[in-house]
Each structure stands twice: as C-alpha cells, then as structure tokens.
N, C-alpha and C positions, 0 to 999 in steps of 0.2 A: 353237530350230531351227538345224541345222547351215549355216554358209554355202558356196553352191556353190565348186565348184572354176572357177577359172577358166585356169589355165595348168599344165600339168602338165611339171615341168621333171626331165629323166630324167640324172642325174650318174654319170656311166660311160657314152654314150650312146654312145661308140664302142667298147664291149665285146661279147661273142658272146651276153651275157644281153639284151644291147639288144634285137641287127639279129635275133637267132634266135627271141626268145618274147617280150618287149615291144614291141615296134613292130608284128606282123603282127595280136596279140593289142588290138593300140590301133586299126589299121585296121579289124577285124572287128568291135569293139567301135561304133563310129562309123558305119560300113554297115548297121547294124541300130537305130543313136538316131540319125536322119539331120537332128533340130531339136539337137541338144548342139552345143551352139560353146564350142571348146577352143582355146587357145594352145600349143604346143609349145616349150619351151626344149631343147637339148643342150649340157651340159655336159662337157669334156673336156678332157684332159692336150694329145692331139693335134692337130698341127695343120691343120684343119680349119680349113672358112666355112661361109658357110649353103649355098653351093651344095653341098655335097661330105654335108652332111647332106641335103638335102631329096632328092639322090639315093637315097641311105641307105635313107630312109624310103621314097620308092616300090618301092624294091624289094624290102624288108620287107611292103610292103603289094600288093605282088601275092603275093604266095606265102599271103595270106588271099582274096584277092579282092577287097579293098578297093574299095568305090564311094560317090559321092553326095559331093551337096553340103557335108556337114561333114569328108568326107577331103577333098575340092579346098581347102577352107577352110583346113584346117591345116598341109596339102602347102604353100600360098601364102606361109602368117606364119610355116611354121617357121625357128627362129632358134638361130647356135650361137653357144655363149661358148667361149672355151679358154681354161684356169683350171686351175691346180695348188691343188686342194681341201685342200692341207694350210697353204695360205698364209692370211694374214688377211686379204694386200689382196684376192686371186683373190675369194676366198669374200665376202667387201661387196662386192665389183664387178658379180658377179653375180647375190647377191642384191636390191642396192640397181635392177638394171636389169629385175625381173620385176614385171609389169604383174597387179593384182588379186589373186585368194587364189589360193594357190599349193599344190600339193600335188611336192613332193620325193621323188621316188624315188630311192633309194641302187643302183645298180647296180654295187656296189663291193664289195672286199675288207671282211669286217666290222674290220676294225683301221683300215683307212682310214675307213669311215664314222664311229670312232668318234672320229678325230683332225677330221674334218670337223664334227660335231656340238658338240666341243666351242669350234671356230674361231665356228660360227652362237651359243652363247651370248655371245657379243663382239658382232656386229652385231646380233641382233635379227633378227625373223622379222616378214613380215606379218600381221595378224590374222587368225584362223581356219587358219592352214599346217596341213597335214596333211604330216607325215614317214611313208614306209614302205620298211621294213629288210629286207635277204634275210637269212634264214638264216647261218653260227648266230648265235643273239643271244647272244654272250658266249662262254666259254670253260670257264665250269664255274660254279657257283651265285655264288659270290660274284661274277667278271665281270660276271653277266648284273645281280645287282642292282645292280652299280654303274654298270652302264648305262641299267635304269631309271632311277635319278634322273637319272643325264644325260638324259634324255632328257624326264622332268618338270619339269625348268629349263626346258623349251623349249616344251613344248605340253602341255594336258591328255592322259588317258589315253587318251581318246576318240579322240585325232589324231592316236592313233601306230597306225600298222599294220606288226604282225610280219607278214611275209607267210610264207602254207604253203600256196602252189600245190597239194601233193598230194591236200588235203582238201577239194575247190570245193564249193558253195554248194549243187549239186546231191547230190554227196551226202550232205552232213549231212541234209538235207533227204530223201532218203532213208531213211535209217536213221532219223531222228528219225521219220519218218511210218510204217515197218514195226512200228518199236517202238511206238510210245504210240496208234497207230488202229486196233490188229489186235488185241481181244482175247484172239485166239489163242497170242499171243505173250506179250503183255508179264503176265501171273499168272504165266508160268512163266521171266521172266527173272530167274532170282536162283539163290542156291547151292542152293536144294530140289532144282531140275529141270535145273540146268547142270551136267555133269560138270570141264569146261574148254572152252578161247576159246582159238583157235589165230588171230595175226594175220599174215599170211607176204607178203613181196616181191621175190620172186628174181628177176631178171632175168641175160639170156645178155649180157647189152652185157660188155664188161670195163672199163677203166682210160680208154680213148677220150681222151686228150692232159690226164687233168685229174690229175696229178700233184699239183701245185702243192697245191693244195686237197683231193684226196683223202690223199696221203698222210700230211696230217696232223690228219687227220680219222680216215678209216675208217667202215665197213658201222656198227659202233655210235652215232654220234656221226651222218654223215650222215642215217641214216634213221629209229635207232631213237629218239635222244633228240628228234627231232624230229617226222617225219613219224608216224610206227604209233603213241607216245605221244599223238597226237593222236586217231587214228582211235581206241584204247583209250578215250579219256576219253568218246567219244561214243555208243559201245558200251553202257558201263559208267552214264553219271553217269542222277541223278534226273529224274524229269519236267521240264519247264522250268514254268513258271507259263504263258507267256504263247511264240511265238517269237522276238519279240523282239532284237535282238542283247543285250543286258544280261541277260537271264533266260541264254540258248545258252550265254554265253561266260562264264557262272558258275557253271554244272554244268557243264562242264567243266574248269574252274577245281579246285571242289567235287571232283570224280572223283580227278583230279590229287593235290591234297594228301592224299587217302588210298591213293594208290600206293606201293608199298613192292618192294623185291627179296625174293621172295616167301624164308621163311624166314630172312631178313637173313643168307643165305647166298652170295654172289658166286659161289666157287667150284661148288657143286651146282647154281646156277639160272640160271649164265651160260656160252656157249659163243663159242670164236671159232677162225676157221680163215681160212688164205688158199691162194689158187689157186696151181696149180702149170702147167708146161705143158699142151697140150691142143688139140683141136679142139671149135666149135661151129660145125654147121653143116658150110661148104664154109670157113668161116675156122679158121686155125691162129694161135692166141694163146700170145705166151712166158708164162713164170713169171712172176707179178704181180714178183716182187723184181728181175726182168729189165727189168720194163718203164720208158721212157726218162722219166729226170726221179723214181724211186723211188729213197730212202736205207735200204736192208736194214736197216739196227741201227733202224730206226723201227720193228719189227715191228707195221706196218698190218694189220689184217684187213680183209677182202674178204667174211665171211662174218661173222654175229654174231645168237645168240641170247640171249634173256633172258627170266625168266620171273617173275612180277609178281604180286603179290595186291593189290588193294581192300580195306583192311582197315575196310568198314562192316558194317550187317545186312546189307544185299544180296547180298555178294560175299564175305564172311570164306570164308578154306580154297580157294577157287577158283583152280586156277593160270589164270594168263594168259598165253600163250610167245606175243613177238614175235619174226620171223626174217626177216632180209634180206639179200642177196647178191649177187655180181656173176659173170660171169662160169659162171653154171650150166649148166645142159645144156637146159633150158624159163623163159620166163618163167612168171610165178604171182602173181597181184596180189587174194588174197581176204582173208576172215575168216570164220574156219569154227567153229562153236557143234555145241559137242558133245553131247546132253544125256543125264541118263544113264537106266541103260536102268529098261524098268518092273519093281516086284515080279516074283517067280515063283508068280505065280497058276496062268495058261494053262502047267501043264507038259506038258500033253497035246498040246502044238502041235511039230511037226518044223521043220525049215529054218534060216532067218535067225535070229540074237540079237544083230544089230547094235543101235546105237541110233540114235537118230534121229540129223539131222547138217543143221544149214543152214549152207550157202553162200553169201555175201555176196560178188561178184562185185566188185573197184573197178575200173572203165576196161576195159570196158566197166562198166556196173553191170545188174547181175541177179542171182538169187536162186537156189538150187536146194535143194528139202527133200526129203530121203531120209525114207521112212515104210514102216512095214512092215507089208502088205497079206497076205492070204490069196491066194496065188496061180492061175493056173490048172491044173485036174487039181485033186489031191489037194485038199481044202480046209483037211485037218489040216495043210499045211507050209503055212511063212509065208516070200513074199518079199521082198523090199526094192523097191520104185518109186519113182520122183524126178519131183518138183513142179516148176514150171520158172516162172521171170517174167522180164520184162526192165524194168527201171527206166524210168521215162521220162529221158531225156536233157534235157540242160541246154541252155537256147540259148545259152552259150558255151561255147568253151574254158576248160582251168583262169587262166590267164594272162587271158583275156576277163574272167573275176569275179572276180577278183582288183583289176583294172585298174576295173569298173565298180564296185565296191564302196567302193575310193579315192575315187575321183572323186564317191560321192555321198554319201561319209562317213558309210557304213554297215561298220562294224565286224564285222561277226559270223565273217568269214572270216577276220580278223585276233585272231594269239597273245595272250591279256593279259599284261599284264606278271609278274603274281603266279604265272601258269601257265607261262609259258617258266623261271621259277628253279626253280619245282618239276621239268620235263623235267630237269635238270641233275642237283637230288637226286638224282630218282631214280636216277639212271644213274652219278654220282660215285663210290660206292663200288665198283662193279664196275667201273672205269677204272681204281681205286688196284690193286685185283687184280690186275688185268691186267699194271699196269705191275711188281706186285712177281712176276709170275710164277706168281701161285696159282691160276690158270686156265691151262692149257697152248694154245701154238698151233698149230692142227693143221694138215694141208694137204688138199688134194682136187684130183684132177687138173681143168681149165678144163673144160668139159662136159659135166660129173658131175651127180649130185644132192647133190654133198656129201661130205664125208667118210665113208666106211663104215660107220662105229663110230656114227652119228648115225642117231637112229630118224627121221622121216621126222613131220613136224608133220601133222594134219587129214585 
C-alpha cells in the first residue's frame, strides 16, 4: 500500500505555474478533503521568507475560494526555503529539512529539474517521495529515456508523475465509459465502421509573454507530442481489464507503441504554418516573428498538423490528424470520429449522404452525434439530426486532479515512462523534416482558420 503524502513541497514556488494554477488548484483541492492534513514547503531562487509566501498563497487561494480548516492549517505551517536547486548544498539543506513523505513538484524549467534530480541522487530522498514533472519530459526520445533512468535511481515507477493537465481524470473516464458501456459504439470502433478520427486544439490566445519556452518548442512539440498523443492513445487503445491505474496506463502505453506517422511519410502527413499579423476579436496581434522575445531563424510554428495510423487489427489504414494552433480566428477543443457511410442499398432515398460524425467535446466535455433520419414532409428525403449529451463534470479542476492524484499516489493521470519516449518517436522524424525543410512553412493571417490551401479537419 502506497504511503500517504505528508508535505507537498512545490520547487519553483515563486513562479507564474506556482501563484496561477497550483496553489488555487491546492486550495480548492483542500476546501473539498477538509480532514487531509498537508505541510507545505516553497522552494525558491528568490528572496523570499515565509511571510511573503503564506501571502502568496492566500491570494492564490482566494481566486479558488478557498476555505476550512485544512486551508487555515497549511496557510499556518507554510514554510519557505531559498535554495539555488542546482547546488548540492541548497538541494541537502532543503531536502534534509522536510518533515515525513514528501511529494516534489518541479515547477521548473525541464533542464533545470533535470540538473536538480540529478543533485537529489547525492543526498537521498525520504521513503515513499513521490517526484512530479511538467512537461516536456526530455527533448526528443533518447533524452526522455535518459531521463527515465534518472529518474529510477531515485523512486520506483510508481512515484514519478509526468504530469498532463490537459487529459484530467474526468475525461478519461469519460471516454473510457462512452467507449466500453455503450454497446452502441464500441462493435463499431475500429477500421470496419471508422472512416478517420480528426483530434483538433485551436485556440485564439497567441504568444501571451511565453517566448522563452514557446519558441523553442512550437504548436508540434507543445501540444501534439504531448497533450492530443495522449488523448489519441485513449481513443484508440484496448479495453482495459480492470480501471485500475496499471491496467489505464498500459493501453495506453499499448496504443502508443503502435503509433506511427501514418505512411512513414513526414512530408505528405505533416503540416506546419505560423501566424502572420491580424485581428482576433477587438485585439490586433503582430506577426508571431514580431512578437517580443521570438528569434526568426528558429522558424517556430504556431500552427501544426500530423496525421498517424495505429498499426494493429483495430486501426490498420485509419488516418488519425492531430491539429493544434494558436492564435486562430475561434477556439475548438474536440475529437470528431467520422464514420463511414453505409452500402448503397436505400438508392431510392433523396437528401443527405453525409455520414455519421460524433463529437467529443473536451472543456467543456459533451458529445454530439449527427445521424441521418427520414425528415419531415417528403419521407423519401433523408435529413441529418444531432444527438446532444453533456458529460458529467469533474469535482475538480484540471490542476485539482492532478494535484489530488499526487498526493494520494494514484498514478493513472500520470505519463508512464515507456509512453512519454514513444510521444517523442512518434513525432522525431517529422521534426528532422521540418528542420531539413521537407515540409514547407506556411503562414495564415492571426484570426483566420488557417492557411487557405488547408482543408479544414472534422
């Protein structure tokens, strides 16, 4: 049996990942388990005390609500260290001063967590520590495995958590339950009855100060090697045995190493574009190469499609286009199953020949299935009607199950390790593309749909 967590000590705790989405998401979390009794550590470069943190924190935890006895509780003991995590003495000083099992959150650049990580195998870690990592884990496949095993010098598998906020607990659990309790559905999920799986994330934000990390990153690497390959594998992989987190997080494991860039063709199965000047909205945004803290010759995209095959029985021949973007004309956070259409039996029927088409809503989550009915009037023409559901909601935020899922050292929200190297795979060879040019970079004005020349996903 897993041992509880007893101090959750947050290293970067004076960064914007901290006061913006962990601490509000650690008060909300606490307002709702009002018997959890947690310790708080802040770790940081700055110089800080504890008063300048426990401020920090309530005002991170009003902008949830925060109340009850276990937030006054932590509000009281919280406690700062300030510590250059790249040093050996910092890193024993602060470890040697954390009281019971400790769960570690890196709220850091990943090259600093990983110089920090490897300062913790020199001092040793309390029993039972649970480490968890933001995003990206590594830099391309081989990084990430060499970070694996750093990271198994230090805790079992079990006690490391990749974190991937965009996939919370509710909707796996969504999709897991549409899929595998709906008869309806799952005889017909596979290449028989699916024509393609469109996975799309566009959003109107643009660049918003994060340079630093975006530009050398990009729309591929941000989103698709990490977050949509996620939602993909959970789409895609086999029943689970049990829900379990070890059953969950082994089909999609399982899904993962049968992902492939669909015809081992980069150039035909991959797209990328970046923003040009624009309006969205009532806001006027420069050209991404414009914007403050971006190096042009990095040619970053802003925009980036990929399209994927599952090469088992289930899925062989089935394209899969992930597409994510910044700076569009609409946000769009779904995943839309196309399926294809029936024989031509009824040719004596007028109207619609669409096919059917579910919509898997993420953030909000709900459903919408287009079917096509005998409409009113004429009964020989057929129209198309949409089926509507709203998912039940999760009683957290993403960052809330994230956070309780740590803390109770339940895994199943967290990357495994064998499955963040495969995200990498996948995606590596069409990065080499990219950088040798064999994919072109196109552009699209900021509040567009996109480049013109782009058919338009789902």
């Amino acid at each position: 049996m897993a041992q509880s967590i007893d101090t959750l000590v947050i290293i970067g705790v004076t960064g914007d990942l901290s006061s913006r989405l962990l601490l509000p998401a650690l008060g909300e979390l606490l307002t709702r388990d009002r018997k959890r009794k947690l310790n708080l550590v802040g770790v940081g470069a700055e110089d800080w005390d504890d008063a300048k943190l426990i401020q920090t924190v309530k005002t991170a935890f009003e902008t949830s609500s925060a109340k009850g006895a276990a937030v006054s509780a932590l509000i009281k003991g919280a406690r700062y260290v300030q510590a250059d995590v790249t040093s050996l003495d910092d890193v024993r000083r602060f470890i040697d001063g954390v009281d019971g099992v400790p769960a570690l959150y890196f709220a850091l650049p990943p090259a600093v967590t990983a110089q920090c990580c490897a300062l913790l195998e020199q001092t040793g870690l309390p029993d039972g520590t649970v480490l968890a990592l933001e995003k990206p884990f590594g830099t391309d496949e081989k990084s990430a495995h060499a970070l694996n095993e750093q990271l198994l010098r230090l805790v079992p598998e079990g006690r490391v958590f990749r974190v991937d906020h965009f996939l919370g607990k509710s909707t796996v659990l969504n999709l897991l339950g549409l899929r595998f309790a709906n008869r309806v559905f799952e005889p017909l999920w596979n290449r028989e009855h699916i024509e393609k799986i469109d996975i799309v994330f566009d959003e109107q934000l643009g660049l918003e100060g994060r340079a630093r990390y975006y530009d050398t990153a990009g729309a591929m690497v941000d989103m698709i090697q990490s977050h949509l390959l996620q939602v993909l594998a959970v789409v895609t992989m086999e029943p689970p045995a049990t829900l379990d987190e070890r059953d969950v997080r082994a089909g999609r494991a399982t899904a993962l190493r049968a992902t492939h860039v669909f015809g081992d063709d980069a150039a035909s199965s991959s797209r990328r574009a970046r923003y040009t000047g624009g309006k969205i909205g009532r806001r006027t945004l420069p050209a991404y190469k414009d914007e403050k803290g971006v190096d042009p010759a990095h040619k970053t995209e802003t925009l980036a499609e990929l399209t994927v095959e599952v090469r088992n029985w289930r899925w062989s021949g089935v394209p899969l286009t992930m597409r994510s973007g910044k700076a569009l004309g609409s946000n769009r956070s779904e995943i839309v199953i196309t399926f294809r259409n029936p024989p031509e039996v009824a040719t004596g029927f007028g109207g619609t020949r669409e096919p059917n088409v579910l919509r898997i809503g993420m953030g909000p989550d709900r459903m919408e299935l287009r079917v096509n009915i005998n409409g009113p009037g004429d009964p020989m023409v057929l129209d198309q009607t949409v089926f509507t559901a709203e998912f039940g909601e999760g009683e957290l935020l993403a960052y809330g199950e994230v956070l309780s899922g740590l803390l109770d050292a339940d895994p199943m929200l967290s990357i495994r390790g064998d499955a963040a190297e495969e995200c990498w795979r996948i995606i590596d060879t069409v990065r080499a593309a990219w950088a040798d040019d064999v994919v072109p970079l196109q552009s699209y004005p900021a509040g567009s749909k996109g480049p013109a020349t782009w058919a338009p996903l789902g």
